[in-house]
N, C-alpha and C positions, 0 to 999 in steps of 0.2 A: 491379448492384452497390449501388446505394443503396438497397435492398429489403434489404441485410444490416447495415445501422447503423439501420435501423427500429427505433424505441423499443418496437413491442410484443414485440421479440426480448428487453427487458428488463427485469428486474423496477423496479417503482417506484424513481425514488432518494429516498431517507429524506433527502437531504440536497443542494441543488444550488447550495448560496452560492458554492460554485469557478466553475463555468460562469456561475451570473449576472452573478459578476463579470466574468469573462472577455469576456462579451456587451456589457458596459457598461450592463447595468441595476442596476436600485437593488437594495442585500441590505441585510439588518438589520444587520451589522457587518463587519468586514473577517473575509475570508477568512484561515484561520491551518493551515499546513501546514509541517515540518518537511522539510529536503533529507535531513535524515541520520539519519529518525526509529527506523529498528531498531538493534540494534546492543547492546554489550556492554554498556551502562550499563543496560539493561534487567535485570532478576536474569531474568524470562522467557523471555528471549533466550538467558541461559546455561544457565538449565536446560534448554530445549530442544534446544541445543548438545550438552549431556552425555547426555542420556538416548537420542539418537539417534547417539552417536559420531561427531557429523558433523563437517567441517572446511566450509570457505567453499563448495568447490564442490557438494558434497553437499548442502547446505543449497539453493544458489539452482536444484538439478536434481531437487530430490525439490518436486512442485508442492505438496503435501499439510505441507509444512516451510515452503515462500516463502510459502506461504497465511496460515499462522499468523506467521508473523514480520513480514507485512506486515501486518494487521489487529492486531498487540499493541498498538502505539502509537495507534490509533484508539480499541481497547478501554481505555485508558489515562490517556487525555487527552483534552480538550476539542478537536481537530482537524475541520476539515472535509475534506480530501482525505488519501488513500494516499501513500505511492510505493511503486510494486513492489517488491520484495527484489530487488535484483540487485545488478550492478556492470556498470561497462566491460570489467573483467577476462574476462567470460565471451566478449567475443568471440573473441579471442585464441585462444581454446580448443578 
């Protein structure tokens, strides 16, 4: 099992100020991540909405739609870490 979270299964990360911090080593500045970074105030976010005719769950079940809505706000801003597109809502479901 831990021959499957082997780092050569991944590509480089370009960024790992989350985890250093997380480790308690030293990082050049605090870590800055956003709880509720996709979302409507994004204009990208709606036009992705509109051009795909998607409602919420459509969005968090198409991976190729959470991909892109999870990465706008990285492309956007100055952030070091994601959070995946989802909700709690999808368990229920």
């Amino acid at each position: 099992m831990a021959d499957l979270f082997d780092n050569k299964n991944f590509p480089p990360l370009k960024n790992d100020r989350v985890l250093k911090a997380a480790r308690g080593e030293d990082v050049d500045r605090v870590p800055v991540w956003v709880m509720r970074q996709a979302g409507r105030y994004l204009p990208e976010f709606r036009k992705i909405k509109e051009d795909n005719n998607a409602d919420f769950f459509k969005m968090v079940q198409t991976p190729e739609i959470c991909c892109e809505l999870t990465l706008q706000p990285i492309n956007k801003f100055d952030l070091d870490a994601a959070i995946i597109f989802s909700d709690i809502l999808v368990i229920p479901q």
